[in-house]
C-alpha positions, -999 to +999 in steps of 0.1 A: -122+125+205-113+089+203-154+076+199-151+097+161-143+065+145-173+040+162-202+031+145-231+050+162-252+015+166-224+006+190-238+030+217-274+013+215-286-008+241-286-047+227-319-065+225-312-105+229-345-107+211-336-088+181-314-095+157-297-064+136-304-063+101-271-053+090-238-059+107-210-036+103-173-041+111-147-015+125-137+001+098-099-016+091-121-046+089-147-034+059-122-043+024-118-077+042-153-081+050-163-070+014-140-100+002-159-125+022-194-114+013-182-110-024-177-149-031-209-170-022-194-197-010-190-197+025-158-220+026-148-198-005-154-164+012-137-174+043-104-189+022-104-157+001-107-134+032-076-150+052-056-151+020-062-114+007-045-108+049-022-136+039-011-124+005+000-087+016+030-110+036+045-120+004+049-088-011+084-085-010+087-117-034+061-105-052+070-074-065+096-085-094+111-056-102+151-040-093+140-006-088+120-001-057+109+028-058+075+042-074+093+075-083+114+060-110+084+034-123+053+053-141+035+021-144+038+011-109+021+042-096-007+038-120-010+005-110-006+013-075-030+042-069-057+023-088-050-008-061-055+021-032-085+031-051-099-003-048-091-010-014-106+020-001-139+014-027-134-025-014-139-003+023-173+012+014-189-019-001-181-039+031-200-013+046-233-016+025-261-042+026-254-074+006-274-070-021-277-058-055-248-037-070-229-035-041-223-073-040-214-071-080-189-038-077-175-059-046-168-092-065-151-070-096-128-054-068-122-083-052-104-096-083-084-068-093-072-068-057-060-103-062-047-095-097-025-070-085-005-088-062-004-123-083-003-109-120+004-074-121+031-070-097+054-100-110+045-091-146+055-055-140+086-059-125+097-078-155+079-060-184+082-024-168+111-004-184+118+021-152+135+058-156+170+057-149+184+059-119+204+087-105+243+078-099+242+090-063+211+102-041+230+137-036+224+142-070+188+130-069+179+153-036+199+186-048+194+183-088+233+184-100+264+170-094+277+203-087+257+209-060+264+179-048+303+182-044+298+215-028+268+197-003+296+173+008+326+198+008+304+215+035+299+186+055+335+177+059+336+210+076+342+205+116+319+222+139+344+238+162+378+250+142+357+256+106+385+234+086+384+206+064+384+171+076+408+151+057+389+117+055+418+086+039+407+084+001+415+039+005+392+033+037+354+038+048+345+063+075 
């Protein structure tokens, strides 16, 4: 089970002689690999490669926006699936040769994937009107505030006599 995931050219027996025509990475390597091959500049490829690792740090500082969450920002998710989209696609071009319109479709990629984290994302977070926010996550999980009271009610309950704990209304539990 485990040897799914290897490359089959792994398994055959290496020839100091002969050198392979195409090197492949492990595959949580490939959209980084795809970044280095993309710019044609080795120094370049190299610097872009460590900082597309690098950048993913920063993301908290990044992402301008109050509201955290992707289920209250429409943009976001747009944004968002479009950046999985092209890390995946960023995947299978650092697993194809370097040539031709593989190198081209990586380059494009390679700068939307650096445009998300340094323009979209700050720009978003101010520009971005998200939906509003519920006043309590009860009312987000179980739809009304009705349900909600009742929810709670039932979860002042004590397990052993079946009567209401009387929690003081001025201090936390």
């Amino acid at each position: 089970m485990p040897n799914y995931l290897y490359n089959a050219d792994n398994y055959i027996e290496a020839d100091p002689l002969l050198t392979p025509v195409h090197i492949v990475p492990e595959w949580y390597y490939l959209p980084f690999y795809a970044i280095l091959r993309s710019i044609p500049s080795k120094l370049g490829g190299t610097a872009a490669m460590f900082a597309s690792v690098f950048i993913i740090a920063f993301l908290p500082w990044l992402d301008t926006s109050k509201v955290k969450s992707a289920a209250y920002r429409p943009l976001y998710r747009v944004f968002f699936w479009l950046f999985v989209a092209c890390a995946v696609l960023l995947g299978y071009m650092g697993s194809q040769p370097p040539e031709g319109g593989y190198v081209i479709a990586a380059r494009f990629l390679t700068v939307y994937y650096f445009l998300y984290f340094l323009v979209i994302l700050p720009l978003l977070g101010r520009f971005e009107k998200p939906r509003p926010l519920p006043p309590s996550i009860c009312d987000a999980v179980l739809g009304n505030p009705g349900q909600a009271a009742a929810a709670d009610a039932n979860s002042n309950r004590s397990a052993r006599t079946g009567t209401m704990i009387a929690w003081p209304q001025g201090k936390k539990r």
